[in-house]
C-alpha positions in Angstrom: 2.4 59.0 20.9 2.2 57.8 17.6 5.2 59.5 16.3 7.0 56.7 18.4 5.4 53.8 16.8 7.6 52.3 13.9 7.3 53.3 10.1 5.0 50.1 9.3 3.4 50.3 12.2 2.4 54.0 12.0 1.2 53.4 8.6 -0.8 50.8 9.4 -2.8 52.6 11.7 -2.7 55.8 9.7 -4.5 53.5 6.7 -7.2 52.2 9.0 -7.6 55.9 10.6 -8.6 57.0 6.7 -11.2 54.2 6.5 -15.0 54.3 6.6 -17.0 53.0 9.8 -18.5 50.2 7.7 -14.5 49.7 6.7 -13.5 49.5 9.9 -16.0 47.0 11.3 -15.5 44.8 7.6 -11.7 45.0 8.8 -11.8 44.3 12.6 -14.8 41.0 11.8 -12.3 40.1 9.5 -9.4 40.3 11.8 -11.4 38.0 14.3 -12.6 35.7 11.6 -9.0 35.2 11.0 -7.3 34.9 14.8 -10.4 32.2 16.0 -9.5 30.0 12.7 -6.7 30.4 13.1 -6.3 29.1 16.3 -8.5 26.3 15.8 -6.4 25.2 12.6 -3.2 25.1 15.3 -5.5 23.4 18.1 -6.3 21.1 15.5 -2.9 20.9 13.9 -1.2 20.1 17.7 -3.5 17.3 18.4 -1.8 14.6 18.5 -2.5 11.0 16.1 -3.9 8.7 18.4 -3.6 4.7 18.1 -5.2 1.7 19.8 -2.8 0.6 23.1 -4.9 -2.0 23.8 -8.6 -3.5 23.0 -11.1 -5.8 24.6 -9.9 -4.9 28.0 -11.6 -6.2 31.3 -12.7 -3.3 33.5 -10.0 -4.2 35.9 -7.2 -4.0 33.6 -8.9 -0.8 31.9 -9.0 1.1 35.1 -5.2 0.2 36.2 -3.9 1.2 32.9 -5.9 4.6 33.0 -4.8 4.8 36.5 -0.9 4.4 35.1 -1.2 6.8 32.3 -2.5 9.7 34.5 0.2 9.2 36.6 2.8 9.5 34.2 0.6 12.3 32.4 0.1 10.6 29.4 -3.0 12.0 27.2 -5.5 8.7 26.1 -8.8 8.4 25.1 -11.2 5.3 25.4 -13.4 4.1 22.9 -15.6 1.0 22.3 -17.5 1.3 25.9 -13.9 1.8 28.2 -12.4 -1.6 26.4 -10.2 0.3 24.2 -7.6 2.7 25.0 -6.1 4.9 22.3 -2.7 7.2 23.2 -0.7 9.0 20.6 0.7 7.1 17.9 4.5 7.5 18.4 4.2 6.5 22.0 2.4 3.3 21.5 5.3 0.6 21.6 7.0 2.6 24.3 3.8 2.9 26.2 3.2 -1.2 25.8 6.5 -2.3 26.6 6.5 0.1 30.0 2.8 -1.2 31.0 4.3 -4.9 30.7 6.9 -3.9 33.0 4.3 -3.0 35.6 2.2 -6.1 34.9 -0.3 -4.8 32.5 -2.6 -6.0 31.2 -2.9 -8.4 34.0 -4.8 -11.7 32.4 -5.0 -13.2 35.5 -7.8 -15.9 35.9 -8.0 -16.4 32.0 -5.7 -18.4 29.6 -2.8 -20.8 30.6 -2.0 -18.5 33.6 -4.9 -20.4 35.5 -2.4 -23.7 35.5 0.3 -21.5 37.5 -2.0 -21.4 40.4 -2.7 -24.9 40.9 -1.3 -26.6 44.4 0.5 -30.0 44.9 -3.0 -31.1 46.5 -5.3 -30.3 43.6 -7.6 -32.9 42.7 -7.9 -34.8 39.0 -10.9 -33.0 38.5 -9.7 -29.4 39.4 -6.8 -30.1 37.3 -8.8 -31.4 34.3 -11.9 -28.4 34.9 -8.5 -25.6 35.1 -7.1 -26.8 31.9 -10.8 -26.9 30.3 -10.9 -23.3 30.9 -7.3 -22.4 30.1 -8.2 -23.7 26.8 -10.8 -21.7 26.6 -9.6 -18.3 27.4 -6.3 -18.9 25.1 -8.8 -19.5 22.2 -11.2 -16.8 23.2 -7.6 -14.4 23.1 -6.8 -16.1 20.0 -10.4 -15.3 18.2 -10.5 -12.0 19.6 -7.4 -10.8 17.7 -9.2 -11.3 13.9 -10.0 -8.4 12.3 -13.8 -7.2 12.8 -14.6 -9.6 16.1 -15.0 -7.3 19.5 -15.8 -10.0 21.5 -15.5 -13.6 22.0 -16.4 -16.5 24.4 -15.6 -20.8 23.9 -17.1 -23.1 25.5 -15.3 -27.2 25.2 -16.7 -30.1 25.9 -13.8 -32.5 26.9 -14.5 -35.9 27.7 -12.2 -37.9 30.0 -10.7 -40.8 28.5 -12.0 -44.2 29.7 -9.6 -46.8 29.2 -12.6 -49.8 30.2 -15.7 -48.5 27.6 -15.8 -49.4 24.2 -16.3 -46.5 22.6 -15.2 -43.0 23.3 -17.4 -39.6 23.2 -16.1 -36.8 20.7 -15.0 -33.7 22.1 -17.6 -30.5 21.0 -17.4 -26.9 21.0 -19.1 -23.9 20.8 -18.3 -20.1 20.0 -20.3 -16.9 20.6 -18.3 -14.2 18.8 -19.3 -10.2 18.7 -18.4 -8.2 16.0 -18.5 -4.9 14.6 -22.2 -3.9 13.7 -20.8 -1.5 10.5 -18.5 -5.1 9.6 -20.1 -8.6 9.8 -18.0 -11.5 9.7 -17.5 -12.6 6.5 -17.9 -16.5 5.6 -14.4 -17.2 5.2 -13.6 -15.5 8.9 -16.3 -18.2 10.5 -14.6 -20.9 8.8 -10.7 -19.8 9.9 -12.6 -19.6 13.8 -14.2 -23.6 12.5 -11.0 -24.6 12.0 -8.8 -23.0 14.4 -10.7 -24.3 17.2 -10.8 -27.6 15.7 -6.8 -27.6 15.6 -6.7 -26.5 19.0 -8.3 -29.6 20.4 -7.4 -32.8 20.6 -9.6 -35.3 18.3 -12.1 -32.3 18.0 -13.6 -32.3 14.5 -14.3 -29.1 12.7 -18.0 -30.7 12.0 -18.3 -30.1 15.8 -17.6 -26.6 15.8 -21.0 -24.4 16.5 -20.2 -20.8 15.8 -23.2 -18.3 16.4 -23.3 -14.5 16.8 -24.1 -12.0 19.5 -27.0 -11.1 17.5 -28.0 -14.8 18.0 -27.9 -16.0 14.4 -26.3 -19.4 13.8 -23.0 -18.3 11.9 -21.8 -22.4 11.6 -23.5 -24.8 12.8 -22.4 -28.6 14.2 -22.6 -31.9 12.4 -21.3 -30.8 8.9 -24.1 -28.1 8.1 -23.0 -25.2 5.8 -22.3 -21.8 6.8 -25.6 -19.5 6.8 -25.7 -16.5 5.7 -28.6 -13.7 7.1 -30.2 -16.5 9.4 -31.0 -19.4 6.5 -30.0 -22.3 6.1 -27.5 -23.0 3.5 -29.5 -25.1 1.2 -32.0 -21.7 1.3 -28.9 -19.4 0.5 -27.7 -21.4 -2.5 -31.2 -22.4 -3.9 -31.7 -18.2 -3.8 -28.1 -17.6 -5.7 -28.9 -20.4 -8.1 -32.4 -18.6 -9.1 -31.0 -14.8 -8.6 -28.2 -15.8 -11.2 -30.3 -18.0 -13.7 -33.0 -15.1 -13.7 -30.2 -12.9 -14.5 -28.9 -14.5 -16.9 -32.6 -15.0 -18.8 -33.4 -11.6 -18.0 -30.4 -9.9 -19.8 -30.7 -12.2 -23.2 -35.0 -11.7 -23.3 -34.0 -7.7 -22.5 -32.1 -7.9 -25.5 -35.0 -9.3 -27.6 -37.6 -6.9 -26.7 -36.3 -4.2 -24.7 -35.5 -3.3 -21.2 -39.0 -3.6 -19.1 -40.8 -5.3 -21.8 -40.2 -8.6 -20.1 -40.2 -11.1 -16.8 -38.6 -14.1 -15.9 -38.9 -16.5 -12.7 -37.2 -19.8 -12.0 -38.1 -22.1 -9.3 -35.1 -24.1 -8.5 -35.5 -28.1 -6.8 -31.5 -28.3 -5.5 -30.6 -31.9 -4.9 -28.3 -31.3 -1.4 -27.8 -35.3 -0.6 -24.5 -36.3 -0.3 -24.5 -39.7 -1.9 -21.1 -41.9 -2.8 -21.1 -44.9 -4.8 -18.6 -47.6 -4.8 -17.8 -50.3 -7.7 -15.5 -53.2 -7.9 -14.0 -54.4 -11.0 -12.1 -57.9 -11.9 -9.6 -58.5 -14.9 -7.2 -60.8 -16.2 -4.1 -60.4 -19.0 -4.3 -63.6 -21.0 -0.6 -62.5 -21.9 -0.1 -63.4 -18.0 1.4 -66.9 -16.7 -1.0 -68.8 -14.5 0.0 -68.3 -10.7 -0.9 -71.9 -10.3 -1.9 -75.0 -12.4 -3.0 -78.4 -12.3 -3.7 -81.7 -14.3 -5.1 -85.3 -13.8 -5.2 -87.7 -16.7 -6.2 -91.5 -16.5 -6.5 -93.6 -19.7 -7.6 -97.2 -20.0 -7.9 -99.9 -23.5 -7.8 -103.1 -24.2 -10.0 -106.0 -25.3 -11.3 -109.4 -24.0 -13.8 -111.2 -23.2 -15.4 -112.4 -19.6 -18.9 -112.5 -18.0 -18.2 -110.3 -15.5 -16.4 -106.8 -14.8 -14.7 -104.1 -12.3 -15.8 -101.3 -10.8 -14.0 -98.8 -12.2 -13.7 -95.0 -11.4 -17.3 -92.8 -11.1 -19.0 -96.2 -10.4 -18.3 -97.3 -14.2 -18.2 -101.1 -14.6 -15.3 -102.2 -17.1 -16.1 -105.4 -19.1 -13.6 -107.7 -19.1 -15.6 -110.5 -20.3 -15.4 -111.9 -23.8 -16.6 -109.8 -26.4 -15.9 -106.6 -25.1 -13.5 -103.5 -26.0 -12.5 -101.7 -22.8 -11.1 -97.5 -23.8 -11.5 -95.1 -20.7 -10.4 -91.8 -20.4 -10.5 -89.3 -17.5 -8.2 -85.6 -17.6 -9.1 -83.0 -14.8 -7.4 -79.4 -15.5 -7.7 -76.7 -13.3 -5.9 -73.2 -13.6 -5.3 -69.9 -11.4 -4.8 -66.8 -13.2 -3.8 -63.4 -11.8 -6.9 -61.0 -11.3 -6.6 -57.0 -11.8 -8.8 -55.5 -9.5 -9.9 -51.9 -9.8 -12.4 -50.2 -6.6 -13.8 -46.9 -7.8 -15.1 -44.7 -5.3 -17.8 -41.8 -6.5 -18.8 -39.2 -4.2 -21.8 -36.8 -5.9 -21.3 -33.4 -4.8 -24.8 -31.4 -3.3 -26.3 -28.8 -5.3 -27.9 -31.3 -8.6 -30.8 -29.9 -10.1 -33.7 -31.9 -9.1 -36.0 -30.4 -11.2 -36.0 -27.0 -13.1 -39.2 -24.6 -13.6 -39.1 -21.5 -15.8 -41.8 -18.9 -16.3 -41.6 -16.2 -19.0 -44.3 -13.1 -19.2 -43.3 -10.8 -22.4 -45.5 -7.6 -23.2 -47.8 -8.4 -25.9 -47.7 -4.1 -26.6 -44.3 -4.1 -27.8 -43.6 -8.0 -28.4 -46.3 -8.5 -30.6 -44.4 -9.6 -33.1 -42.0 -12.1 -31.4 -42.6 -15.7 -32.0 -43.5 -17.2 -28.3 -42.2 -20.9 -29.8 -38.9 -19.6 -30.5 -38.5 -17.8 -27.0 -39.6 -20.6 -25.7 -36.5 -23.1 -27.9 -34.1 -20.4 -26.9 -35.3 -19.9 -22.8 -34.8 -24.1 -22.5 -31.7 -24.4 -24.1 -30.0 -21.4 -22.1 -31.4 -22.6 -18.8 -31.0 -26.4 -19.8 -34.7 -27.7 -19.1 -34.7 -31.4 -19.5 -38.0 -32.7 -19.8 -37.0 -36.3 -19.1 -36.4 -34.6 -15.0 -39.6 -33.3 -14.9 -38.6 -29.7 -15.9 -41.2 -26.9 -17.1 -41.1 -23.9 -19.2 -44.1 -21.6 -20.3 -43.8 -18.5 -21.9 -47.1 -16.4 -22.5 -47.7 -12.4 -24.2 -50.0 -10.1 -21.9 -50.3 -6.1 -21.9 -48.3 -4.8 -18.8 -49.8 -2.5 -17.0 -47.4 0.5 -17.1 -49.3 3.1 -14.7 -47.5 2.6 -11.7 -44.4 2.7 -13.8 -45.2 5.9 -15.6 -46.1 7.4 -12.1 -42.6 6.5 -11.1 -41.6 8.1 -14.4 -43.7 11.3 -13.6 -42.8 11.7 -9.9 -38.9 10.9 -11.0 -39.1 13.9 -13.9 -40.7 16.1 -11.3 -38.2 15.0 -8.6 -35.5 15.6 -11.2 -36.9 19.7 -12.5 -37.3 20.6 -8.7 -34.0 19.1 -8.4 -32.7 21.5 -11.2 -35.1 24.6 -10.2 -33.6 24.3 -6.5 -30.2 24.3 -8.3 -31.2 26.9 -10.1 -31.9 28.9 -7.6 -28.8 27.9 -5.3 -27.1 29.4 -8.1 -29.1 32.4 -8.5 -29.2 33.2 -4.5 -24.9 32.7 -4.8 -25.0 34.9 -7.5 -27.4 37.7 -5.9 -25.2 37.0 -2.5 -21.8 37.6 -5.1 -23.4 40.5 -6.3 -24.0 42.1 -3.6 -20.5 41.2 -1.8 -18.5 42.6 -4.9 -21.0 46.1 -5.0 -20.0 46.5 -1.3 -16.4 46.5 -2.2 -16.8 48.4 -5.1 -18.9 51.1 -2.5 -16.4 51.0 0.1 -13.2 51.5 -2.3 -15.0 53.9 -4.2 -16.0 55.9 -0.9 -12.1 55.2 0.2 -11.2 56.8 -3.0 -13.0 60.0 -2.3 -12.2 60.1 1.2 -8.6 59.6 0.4 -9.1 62.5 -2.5 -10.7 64.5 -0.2 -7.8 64.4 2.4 -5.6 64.9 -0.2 -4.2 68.4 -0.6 -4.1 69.5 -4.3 -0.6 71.7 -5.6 -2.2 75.1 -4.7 -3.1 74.0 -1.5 0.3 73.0 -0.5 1.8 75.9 -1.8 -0.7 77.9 0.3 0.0 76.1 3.3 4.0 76.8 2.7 3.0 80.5 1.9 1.3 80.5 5.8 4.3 78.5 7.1 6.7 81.5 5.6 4.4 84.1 6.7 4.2 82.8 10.3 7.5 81.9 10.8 8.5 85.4 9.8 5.8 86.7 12.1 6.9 84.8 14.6 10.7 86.4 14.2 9.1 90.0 13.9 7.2 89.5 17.0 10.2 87.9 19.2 12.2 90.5 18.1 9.5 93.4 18.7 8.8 91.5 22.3 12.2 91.2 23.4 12.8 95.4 22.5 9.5 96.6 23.5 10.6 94.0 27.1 14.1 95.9 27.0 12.3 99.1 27.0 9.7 98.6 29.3 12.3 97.0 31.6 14.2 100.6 31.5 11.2 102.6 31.9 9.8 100.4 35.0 6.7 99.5 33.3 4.9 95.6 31.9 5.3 94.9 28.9 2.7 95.6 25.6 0.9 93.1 24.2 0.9 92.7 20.2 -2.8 91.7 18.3 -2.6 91.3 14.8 -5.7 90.5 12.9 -3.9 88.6 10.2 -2.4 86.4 12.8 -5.9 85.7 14.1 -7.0 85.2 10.5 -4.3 82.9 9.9 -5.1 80.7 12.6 -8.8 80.3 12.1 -8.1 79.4 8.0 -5.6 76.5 9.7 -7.7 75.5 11.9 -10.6 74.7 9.6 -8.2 72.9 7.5 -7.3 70.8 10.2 -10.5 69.8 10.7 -11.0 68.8 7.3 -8.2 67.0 6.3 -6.8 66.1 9.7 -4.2 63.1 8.2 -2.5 65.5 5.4 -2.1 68.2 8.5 -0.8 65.7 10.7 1.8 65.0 8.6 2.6 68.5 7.6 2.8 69.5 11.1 5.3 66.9 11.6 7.6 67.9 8.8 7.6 71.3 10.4 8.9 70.1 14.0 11.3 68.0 12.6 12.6 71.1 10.7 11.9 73.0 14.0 14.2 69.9 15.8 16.5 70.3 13.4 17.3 73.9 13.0 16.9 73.9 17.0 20.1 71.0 17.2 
């Protein structure tokens, strides 16, 4: 049946017929090993890209848009709890405009859609309490679509106008947003939410804006306070980056001085965070400048005479007129209005002024013995700017560290690091052993497939031998047809059966063939074949 098989085919087979047991199985594992991968590489290669369709999705809209999907047998996933539903990426805008065709996702009770249901008989109050909460579902949509929030809910506070009271309340709001627990809002995303809400509303001021996270930390909080960071306040978080950075900065100029470790600095920051403005007024005039307006009033009086008695003259003055006596008055009232320059200054003093500075310095007397403490001490107050006059501190003082637990860091480090490079070691020495013994079973098997193929190998004299018994029983085979069909002739005209031929060389022949056979069966096989397609041929 093999004879049929094809050329590549039949040799194919014939190769893995000359192998070893322990060949064969090597081959078939290795057969398997290579069909399972790979048909998990073209599993795996077929699946398609999936994208997001749509995310934050009520349970409502999620189960009519898996609902749709199955029925047009479209493959999805969900993620993110059932609100997210991802389909393969080159079906995504075909998938979203036939889904809004069919009314999906329906946003029905959320958002502006609320003021389509309202009646010709709703009530000032219904209509006022609908359009609160429309506001509030378009800027819980809105928020929801930043980067990194899962999640969010608004809450206004809307006063109605009062055209009769005196002074109006200010609108108020308040966010709870949920974000991804691997991506925290960052600062900058809290303030966008600050301000967007704050846009969104009439005469709502971004100072009025409380913005705190599902985790319950205050992210931004009302009335002007700065955005926390990790549950502090903001004075906290910038008091801490003021000290992290001065100690820093210390740190690397004494670590130059005496050496990595050999050293210590703490500063203990008093942040001014009042928000205090000054104003000033300031008066000038160009004497270059005309008068805007001007004035003047002279009265003169002389003469002489005498007379007993007098007038009363201006400011109560008696004149003489009386004999004897010189009258001279004089009276000149001037008044002038210049132009004033006037300048109004306006200084607002940003938070975050050092109130008062203090600054602590340890150095290691071991290795810093011979460092002046005077002149760390000039160089530590003029880097961190300690003003005594503000009530700032400095003190600098040399003490032996103690070093054990850092050289038992050292030690367990070193002995982390040589079991590191022993386990290394013997990773390498187990691949190699494993190499070793993977490359020695190769060279076994092709060695023993070497022999075995040298063993079913016929050499020159054995081939010639083998044609020599082909010959021999080919010409025995003619002799004995020929001596059959006379001795069949003869026996046919006497009337009796015909006489059997034994030869012992023909026995011989065919035991000495078939122990080659059994030996090499391959080089036989073929041999055998070369002789019936010569049979075939001389037959056609």
């Amino acid at each position: 049946m093999t004879d049929r098989l094809p050329a590549p085919v039949r040799r194919i087979t014939d190769t893995f017929k000359s192998f070893t047991p322990g060949q064969k199985a090597v081959t078939i594992f290795a057969v398997i090993a290579i069909l399972v991968g790979g048909y998990f590489f073209a599993t795996w290669a077929a699946k398609p890209s999936y994208a997001i369709l749509f995310n934050n999705l009520s349970t409502k809209d999620a189960s009519a848009i898996v609902e749709s999907l199955q029925k047009s047998n479209t493959s999805y996933e969900l993620a993110n709890d059932g609100q997210t539903i991802m389909v393969p990426r080159d079906q995504v805008n075909a998938l979203r405009l036939q889904l809004s065709g069919e009314g999906l996702p329906n946003d029905e009770g959320t958002g502006y859609s609320l003021l389509d249901q309202q009646g010709i008989t709703t009530s000032d109050f219904m209509q006022h309490a609908n359009y609160q909460r429309a506001l509030e579902g378009e800027l819980a949509k809105t928020i929801k679509s930043i980067d990194g929030v899962e999640a969010a809910t608004v809450h206004l506070v809307l006063p109605q106008k009062d055209v009769f009271a005196e002074s109006a309340a200010k609108p108020t709001a308040s966010v709870l947003v949920a974000s991804k627990s691997t991506s925290p809002l960052s600062g900058d995303q809290v303030q966008a939410i600050v301000h967007l809400v704050a846009s969104s509303v009439e005469g709502l001021d971004p100072t009025q804006v409380t913005v705190a996270g599902a985790d319950g930390k205050i992210l931004s909080t009302g009335g002007g306070a700065a955005i926390a960071t990790g549950g502090d306040s903001g004075s906290e978080a910038q008091t801490v980056e003021f000290q992290n950075r001065m100690n820093a900065a210390l740190q690397t100029m004494l670590d130059r001085l005496v050496g990595p470790g050999h050293s210590v600095v703490t500063t203990t920051a008093d942040l001014d965070f009042d928000q205090t403005e000054t104003r000033s007024k300031t008066y000038s005039s160009d004497p270059s400048l005309p008068s805007l307006s001007e004035t003047t009033s002279s009265e003169t009086y002389s003469g002489s005479g005498t007379g007993n008695g007098g007038v009363l003259g201006p400011d109560n003055i008696q004149v003489p007129n009386g004999a004897g006596s010189n009258g001279q008055y004089a009276n000149k009232n001037e008044a002038r209005n210049n132009a004033l320059n006037e300048t109004q200054e306006v200084r607002r003093k940003a938070p975050g002024s050092i109130r008062r500075l203090n600054v602590a310095v340890l150095l290691d007397s071991t290795t810093a013995a011979s460092v002046d403490p005077t002149q760390v001490q000039q160089l530590v107050s003029s880097a961190a700017g300690i003003d005594a006059t503000r009530g700032d501190t400095i003190a600098v003082s040399a003490m032996p560290f103690d070093t054990s637990a850092q050289q038992a860091a050292k030690n367990e480090l070193a002995a982390a690091a040589a079991a590191d490079k022993q386990n290394k070691q013997m990773t390498l020495v187990k691949t190699g052993a494993l190499a070793f013994v993977v490359l020695a079973l190769i060279f076994l098997a092709w060695r023993a497939s070497r022999r075995a193929k040298r063993r079913q190998q016929l050499t020159a004299e054995e081939k010639a031998h083998l044609e020599e018994m082909q010959a021999a029983l080919e010409a025995q085979r003619q002799a004995e047809l020929e001596a059959t069909q006379a001795m069949s002739a003869a026996a046919m005209i006497e009337g009796g059966a015909p006489m059997q031929v034994h030869d012992e060389a023909r026995e011989e022949r065919h035991r000495e063939i078939e122990q080659m056979v059994q030996e090499k069966p391959d080089e036989m096989a073929t041999l055998l074949r070369g002789w019936m397609s010569a049979d075939a041929t001389t037959h056609h």
